[in-house]
C-alpha positions as CSV (number, residue, x, y, z in Angstrom):
1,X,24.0,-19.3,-4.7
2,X,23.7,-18.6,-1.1
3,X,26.6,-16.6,-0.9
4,X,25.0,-14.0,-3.6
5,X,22.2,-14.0,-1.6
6,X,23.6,-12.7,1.0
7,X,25.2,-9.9,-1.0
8,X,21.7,-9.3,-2.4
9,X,20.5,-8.5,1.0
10,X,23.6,-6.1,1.5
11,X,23.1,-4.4,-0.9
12,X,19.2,-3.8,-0.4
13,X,19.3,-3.0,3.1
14,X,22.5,-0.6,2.3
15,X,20.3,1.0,-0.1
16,X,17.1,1.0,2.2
17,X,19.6,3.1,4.6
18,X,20.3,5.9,2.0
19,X,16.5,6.1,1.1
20,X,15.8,6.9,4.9
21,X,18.8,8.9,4.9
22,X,18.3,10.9,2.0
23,X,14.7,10.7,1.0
24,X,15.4,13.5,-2.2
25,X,17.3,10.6,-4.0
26,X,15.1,7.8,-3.3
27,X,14.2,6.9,-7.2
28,X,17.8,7.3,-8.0
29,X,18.8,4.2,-5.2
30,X,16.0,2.0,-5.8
31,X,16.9,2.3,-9.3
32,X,20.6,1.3,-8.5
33,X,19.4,-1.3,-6.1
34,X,17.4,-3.2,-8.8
35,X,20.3,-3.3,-10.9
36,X,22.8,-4.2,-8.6
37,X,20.6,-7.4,-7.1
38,X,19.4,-7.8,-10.2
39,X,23.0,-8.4,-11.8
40,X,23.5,-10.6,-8.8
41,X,20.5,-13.1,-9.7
42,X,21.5,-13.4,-13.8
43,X,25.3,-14.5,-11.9
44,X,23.6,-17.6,-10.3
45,X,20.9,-18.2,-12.6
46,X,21.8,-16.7,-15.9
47,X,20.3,-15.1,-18.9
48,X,17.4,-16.1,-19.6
49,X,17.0,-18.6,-22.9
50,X,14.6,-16.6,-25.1
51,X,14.5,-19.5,-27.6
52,X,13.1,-21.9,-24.9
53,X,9.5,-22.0,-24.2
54,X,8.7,-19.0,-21.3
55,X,8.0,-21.9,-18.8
56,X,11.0,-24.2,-19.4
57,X,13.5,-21.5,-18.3
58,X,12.7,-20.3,-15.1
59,X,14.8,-16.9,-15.5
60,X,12.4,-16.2,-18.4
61,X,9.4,-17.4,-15.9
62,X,10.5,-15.0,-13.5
63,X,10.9,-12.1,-15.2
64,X,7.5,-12.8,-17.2
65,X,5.6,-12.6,-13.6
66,X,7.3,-9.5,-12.4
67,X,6.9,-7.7,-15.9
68,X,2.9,-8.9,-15.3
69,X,2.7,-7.6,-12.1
70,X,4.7,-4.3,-12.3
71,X,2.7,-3.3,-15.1
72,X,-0.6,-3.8,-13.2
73,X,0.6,-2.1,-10.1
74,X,2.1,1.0,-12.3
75,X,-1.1,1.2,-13.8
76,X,-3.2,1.1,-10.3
77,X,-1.4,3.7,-9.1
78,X,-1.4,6.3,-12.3
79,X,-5.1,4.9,-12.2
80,X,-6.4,5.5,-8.6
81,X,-4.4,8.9,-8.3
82,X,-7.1,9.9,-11.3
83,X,-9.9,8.0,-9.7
84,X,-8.6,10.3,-6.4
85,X,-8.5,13.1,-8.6
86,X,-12.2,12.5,-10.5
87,X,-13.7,12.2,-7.0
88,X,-12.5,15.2,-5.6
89,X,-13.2,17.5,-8.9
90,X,-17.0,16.0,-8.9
91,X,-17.6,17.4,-5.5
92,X,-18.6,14.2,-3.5
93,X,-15.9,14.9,-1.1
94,X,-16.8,18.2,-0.2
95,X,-20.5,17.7,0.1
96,X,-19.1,14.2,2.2
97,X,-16.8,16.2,4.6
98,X,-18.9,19.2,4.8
99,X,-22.4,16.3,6.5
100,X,-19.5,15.2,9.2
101,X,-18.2,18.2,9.8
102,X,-21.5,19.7,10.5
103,X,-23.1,16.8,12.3
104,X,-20.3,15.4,14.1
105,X,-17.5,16.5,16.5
106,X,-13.6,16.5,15.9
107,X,-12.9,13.5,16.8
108,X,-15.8,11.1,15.7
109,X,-15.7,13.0,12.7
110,X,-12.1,11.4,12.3
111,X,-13.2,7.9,13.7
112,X,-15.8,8.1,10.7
113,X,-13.4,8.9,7.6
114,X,-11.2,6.6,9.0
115,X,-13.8,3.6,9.7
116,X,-14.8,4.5,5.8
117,X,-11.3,4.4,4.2
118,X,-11.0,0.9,6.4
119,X,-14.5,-0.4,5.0
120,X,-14.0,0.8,1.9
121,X,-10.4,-0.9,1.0
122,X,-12.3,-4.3,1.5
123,X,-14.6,-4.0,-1.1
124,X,-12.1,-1.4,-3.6
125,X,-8.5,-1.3,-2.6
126,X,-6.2,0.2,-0.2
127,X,-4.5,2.6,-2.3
128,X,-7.5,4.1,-4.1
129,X,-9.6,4.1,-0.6
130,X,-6.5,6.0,1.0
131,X,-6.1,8.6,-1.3
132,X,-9.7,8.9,-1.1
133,X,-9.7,9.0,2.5
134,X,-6.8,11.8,2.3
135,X,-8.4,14.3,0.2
136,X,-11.6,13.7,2.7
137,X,-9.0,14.5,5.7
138,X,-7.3,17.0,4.0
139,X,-10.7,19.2,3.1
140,X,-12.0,18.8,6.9
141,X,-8.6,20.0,8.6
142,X,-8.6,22.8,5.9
143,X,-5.2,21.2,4.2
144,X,-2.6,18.4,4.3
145,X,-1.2,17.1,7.7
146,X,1.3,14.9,7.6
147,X,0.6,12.9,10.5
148,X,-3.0,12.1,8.7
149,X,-0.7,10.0,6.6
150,X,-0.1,7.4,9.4
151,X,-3.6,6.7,10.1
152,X,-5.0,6.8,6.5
153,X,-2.3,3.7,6.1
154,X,-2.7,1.3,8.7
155,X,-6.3,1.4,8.1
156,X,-6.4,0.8,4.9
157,X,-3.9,-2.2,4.9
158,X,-5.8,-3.4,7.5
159,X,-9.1,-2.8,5.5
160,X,-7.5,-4.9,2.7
161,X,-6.1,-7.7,4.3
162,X,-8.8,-10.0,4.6
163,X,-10.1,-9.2,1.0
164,X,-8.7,-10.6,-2.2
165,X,-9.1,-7.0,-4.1
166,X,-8.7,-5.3,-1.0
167,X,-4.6,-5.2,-1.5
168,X,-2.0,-6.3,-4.0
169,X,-0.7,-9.9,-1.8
170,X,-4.4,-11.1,-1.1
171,X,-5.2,-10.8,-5.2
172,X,-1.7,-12.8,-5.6
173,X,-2.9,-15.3,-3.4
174,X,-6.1,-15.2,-4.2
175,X,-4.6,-15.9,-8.7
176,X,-2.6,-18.4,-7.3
177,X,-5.5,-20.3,-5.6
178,X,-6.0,-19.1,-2.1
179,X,-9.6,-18.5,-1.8
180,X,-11.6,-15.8,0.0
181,X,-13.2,-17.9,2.7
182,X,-9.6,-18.8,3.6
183,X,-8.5,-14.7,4.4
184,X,-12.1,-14.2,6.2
185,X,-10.3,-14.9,9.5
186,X,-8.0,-12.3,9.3
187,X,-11.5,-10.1,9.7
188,X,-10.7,-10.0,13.6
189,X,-7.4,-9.1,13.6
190,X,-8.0,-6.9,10.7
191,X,-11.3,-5.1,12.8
192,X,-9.3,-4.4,16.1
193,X,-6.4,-2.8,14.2
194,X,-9.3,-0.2,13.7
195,X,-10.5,-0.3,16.7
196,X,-6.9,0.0,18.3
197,X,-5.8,2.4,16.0
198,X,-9.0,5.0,16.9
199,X,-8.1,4.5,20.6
200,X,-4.3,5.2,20.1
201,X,-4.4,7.5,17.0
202,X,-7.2,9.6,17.4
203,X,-8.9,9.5,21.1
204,X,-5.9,9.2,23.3
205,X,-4.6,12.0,21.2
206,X,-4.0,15.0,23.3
207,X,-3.2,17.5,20.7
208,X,-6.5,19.3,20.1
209,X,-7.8,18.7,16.1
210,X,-8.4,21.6,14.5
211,X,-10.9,21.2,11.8
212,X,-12.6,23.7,9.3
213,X,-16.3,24.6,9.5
214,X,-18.9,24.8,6.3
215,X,-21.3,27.2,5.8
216,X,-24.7,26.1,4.6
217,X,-24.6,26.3,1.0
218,X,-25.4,24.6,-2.0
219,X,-22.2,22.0,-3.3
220,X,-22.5,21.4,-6.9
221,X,-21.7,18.1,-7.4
222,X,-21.0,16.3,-10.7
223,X,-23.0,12.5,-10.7
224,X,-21.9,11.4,-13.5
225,X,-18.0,11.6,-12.5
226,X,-19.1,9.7,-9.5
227,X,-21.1,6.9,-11.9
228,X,-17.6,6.7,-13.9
229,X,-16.3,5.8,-10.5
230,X,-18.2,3.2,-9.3
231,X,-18.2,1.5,-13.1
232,X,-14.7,1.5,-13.2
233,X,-14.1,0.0,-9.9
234,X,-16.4,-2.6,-10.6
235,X,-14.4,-2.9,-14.3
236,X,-11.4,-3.4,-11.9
237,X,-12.9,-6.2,-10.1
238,X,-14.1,-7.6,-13.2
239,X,-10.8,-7.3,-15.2
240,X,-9.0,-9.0,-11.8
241,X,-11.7,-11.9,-11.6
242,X,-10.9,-12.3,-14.9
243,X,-7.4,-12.3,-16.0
244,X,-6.1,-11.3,-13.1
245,X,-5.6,-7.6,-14.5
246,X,-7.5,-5.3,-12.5
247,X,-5.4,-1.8,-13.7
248,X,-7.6,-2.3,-17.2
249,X,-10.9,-1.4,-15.2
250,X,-8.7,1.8,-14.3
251,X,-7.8,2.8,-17.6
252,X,-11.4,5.2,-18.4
253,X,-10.4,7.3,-15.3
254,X,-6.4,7.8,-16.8
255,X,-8.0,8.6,-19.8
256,X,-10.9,11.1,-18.9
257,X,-7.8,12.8,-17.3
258,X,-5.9,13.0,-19.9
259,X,-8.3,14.7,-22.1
260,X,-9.3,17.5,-19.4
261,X,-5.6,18.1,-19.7
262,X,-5.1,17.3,-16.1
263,X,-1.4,15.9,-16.0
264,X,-0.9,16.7,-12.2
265,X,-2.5,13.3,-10.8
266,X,-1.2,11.3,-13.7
267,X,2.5,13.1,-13.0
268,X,1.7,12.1,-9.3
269,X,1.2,8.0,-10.2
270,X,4.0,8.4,-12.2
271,X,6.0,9.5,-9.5
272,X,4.9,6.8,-6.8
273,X,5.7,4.0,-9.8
274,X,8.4,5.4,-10.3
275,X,10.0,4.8,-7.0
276,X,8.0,2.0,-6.0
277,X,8.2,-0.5,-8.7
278,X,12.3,-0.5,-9.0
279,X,11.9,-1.0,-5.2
280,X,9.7,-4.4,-6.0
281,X,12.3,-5.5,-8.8
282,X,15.0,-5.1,-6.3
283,X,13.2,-7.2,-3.5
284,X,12.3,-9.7,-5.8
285,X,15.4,-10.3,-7.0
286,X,16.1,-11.7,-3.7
287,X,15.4,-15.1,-3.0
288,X,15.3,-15.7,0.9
289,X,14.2,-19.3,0.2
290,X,18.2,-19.6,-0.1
291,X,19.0,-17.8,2.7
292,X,16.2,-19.3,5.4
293,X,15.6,-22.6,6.5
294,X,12.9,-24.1,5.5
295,X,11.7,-25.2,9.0
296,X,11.7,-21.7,10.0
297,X,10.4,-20.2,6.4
298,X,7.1,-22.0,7.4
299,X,6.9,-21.8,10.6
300,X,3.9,-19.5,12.6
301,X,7.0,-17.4,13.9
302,X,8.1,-16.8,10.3
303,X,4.6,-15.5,9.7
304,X,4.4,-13.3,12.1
305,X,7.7,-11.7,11.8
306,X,6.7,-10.6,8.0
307,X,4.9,-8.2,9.9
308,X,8.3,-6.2,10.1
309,X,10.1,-7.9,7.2
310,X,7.3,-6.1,5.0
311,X,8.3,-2.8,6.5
312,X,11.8,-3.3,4.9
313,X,11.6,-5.6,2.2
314,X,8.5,-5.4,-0.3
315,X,5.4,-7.6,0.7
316,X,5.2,-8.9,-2.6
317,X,8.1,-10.9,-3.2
318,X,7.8,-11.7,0.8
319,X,4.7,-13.5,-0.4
320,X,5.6,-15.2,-3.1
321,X,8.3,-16.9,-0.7
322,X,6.2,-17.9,1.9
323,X,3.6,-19.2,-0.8
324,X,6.2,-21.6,-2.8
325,X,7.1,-22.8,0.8
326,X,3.5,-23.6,1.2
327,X,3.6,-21.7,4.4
328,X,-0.2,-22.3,5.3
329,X,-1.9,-19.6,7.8
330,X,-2.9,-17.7,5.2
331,X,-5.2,-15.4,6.9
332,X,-2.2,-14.5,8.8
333,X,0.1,-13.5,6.4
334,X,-2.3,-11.7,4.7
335,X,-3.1,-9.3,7.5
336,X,1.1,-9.1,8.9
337,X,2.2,-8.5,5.5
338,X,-0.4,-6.3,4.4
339,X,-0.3,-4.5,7.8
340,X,3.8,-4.5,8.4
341,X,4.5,-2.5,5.1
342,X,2.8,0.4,7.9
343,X,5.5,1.1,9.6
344,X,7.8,2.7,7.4
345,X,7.1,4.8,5.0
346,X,7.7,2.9,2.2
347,X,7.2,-0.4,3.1
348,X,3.4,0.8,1.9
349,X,1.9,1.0,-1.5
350,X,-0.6,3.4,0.3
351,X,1.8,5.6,2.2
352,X,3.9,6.0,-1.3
353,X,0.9,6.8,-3.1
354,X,-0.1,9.4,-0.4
355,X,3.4,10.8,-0.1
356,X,3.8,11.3,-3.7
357,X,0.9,12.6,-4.2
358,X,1.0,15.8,-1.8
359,X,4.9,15.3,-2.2
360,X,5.3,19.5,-2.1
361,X,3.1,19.3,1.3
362,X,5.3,16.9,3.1
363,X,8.5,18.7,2.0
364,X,6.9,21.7,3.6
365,X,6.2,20.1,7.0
366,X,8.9,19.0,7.3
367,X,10.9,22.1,7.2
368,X,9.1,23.6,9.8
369,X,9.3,20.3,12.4
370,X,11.4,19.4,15.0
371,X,12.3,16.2,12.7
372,X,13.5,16.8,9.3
373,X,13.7,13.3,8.1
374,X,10.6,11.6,6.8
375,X,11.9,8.0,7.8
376,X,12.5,9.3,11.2
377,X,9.4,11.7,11.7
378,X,7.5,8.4,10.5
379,X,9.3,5.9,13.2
380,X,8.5,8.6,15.9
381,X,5.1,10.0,15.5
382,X,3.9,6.4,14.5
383,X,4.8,5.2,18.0
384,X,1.0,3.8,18.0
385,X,1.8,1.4,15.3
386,X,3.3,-0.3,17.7
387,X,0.9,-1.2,20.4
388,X,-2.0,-2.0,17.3
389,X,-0.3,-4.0,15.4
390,X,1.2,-6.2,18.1
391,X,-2.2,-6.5,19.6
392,X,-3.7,-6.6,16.1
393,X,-1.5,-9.7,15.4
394,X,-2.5,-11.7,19.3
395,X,-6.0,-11.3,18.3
396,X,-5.2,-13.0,14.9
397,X,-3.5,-16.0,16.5
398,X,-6.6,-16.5,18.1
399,X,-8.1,-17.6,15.1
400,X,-4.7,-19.1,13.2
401,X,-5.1,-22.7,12.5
């Protein structure tokens, strides 16, 4: 069994090299990855036994959780690219954008957004707050910048990671009996990724920002599309207290989208699941539990290294290892796992979300920049990732018992 671990690994990082390398075939890789690791794990476990009980055959039990969960996360992103989509056509963003823009400078007006997307993705989720947060960026720097994309991300992993609806691993943990007093250390760590992230992404920044200017004028704006909103968030968190299902509180939005016949943000879900989830099947596939020792799978180092392993392999099934290990610091993982996934970009539910949502805009910068390739351009202008999350993770430790 090891030794098809190991080929499972090949095989995903060889495929995680052509996405970077050729970012126009991603879906068609991730879809060959999956298969390939996934014809891997039937050779050392086998078919699963239909027959037997779901919970007697642990092939069955596997692919009964990742069937759960891929659904939900398909659906959250279809859903929040409407709920993105809703809040932008009833005009809160513009009236939002248009009070910062005229009351504060370039730069705090960006501190602000950003300190909202990061408050808001503990108390929503980090991919509806970032694509929130986006459309608010995008409208205040009169379009879509590309490098907006980096800082919208880390903040709103780091909003999540201390919240058990604020991101995908901390409402895993949080079904499988981790509760929320146990994440509220990864607060600190979670506050100066923030902070550091302002310093590094936005003050220290010597390119000037260019932002638009509003005229005073009236901004119609439709309440009751931001009432839908709020109800179907809070239908989210009630459908994931639940049963652990928080895409059903989504589903009003996909729907009231659907019947203004406006397929764009629904096309744009699509296309982030599409991608994204065959990604997860193939990481989860892959059982490093066979491959690590278990000395080292639940040791502090092994925590903090998820940090990067995230950025690579999926933080999901990353989780779900260092949970059946009983791995402990939980308020540590949570914040390197959530965080990690930052610094490529798709190693990120957000970043995917973002990307394939203004998909025609990033294709476009690209062109005309110095570095064509999105893997690369997000390695080297995200230098700053660097520096905030290693100091994001010390200040963590502090707290780590």
């Amino acid at each position: 069994m090891q030794f098809f671990s190991v080929i499972q690994i090949i095989v995903f990082l060889t495929g995680i090299y052509f996405i970077a390398k050729h970012h126009e075939m991603r879906k068609i890789i991730a879809l060959v990855m999956a298969t390939c690791t996934g014809y891997f794990f039937f050779l050392m476990y086998g078919f699963p036994d239909f027959g037997a009980a779901v919970s007697a055959d642990p092939v069955a039990h596997h692919l009964k959780e990742e069937i759960r969960e891929l659904v939900n996360l398909g659906g959250l992103l279809i859903g929040f690219a409407c709920l993105a989509h809703q809040f932008e056509t009833s005009g809160i963003s513009r009236l939002f954008a248009s009070k910062i823009i005229n009351k504060f400078d370039d730069k705090k007006a960006e501190s602000l957004i950003l300190s909202m997307i990061w408050l808001l993705s503990g108390f929503c989720d980090n991919i509806a707050s970032a694509l929130v947060g986006m459309g608010l960026m995008s409208i205040i720097h009169g379009g879509f910048r590309l490098r907006l994309v980096l800082l919208v991300t880390i903040v709103a992993n780091a909003g999540g990671a201390y919240s058990v609806v604020g991101d995908t691993t901390t409402t895993f943990l949080w079904i499988k009996g981790i509760s929320q007093l146990q994440l509220v250390p990864a607060f600190l760590p979670s506050f100066m990724c923030l902070l550091l992230t302002l310093v590094f992404g936005v003050w220290l920044r010597k390119v000037p920002h260019k932002h638009v200017t509003f005229p005073d004028e009236k901004i119609d704006v439709e309440w009751w599309r931001f009432f839908a909103i709020l109800m179907c968030i809070v239908g989210a968190f009630l459908c994931n207290f639940k049963w652990g299902f928080p895409c059903l509180g989504i589903v009003p939005l996909i729907l009231l989208t659907a019947f203004e016949w406006q397929w764009a943000p629904i096309k744009e879900g699509g296309s982030a699941a599409s991608f994204l989830l065959p990604l997860i099947v193939a990481a989860g596939f892959i059982n490093l539990g066979l491959v690590i020792p278990h000395d080292t799978l639940t040791s502090q180092g092994m925590v903090i290294s998820t940090a990067w392993i995230s950025a690579i392999i999926d933080n999901i099934p990353v989780t779900k290892v260092l949970f059946e290990a009983n791995v402990g610091h939980w308020a540590l993982l949570a914040f390197c796992v959530g965080v990690g996934g930052s610094f490529t970009y798709f190693g990120s539910t957000t970043s995917v979300a973002v990307i394939e949502g203004y998909h025609k805009q990033v294709k476009e910068e690209l062109e005309n920049d110095s570095i064509k390739n999105l893997f690369l351009y997000w390695i080297v202008r995200g230098w700053f990732m660097w520096p905030v999350v290693i100091g994001s993770i010390l200040a963590g430790l502090l707290i780590d018992k």
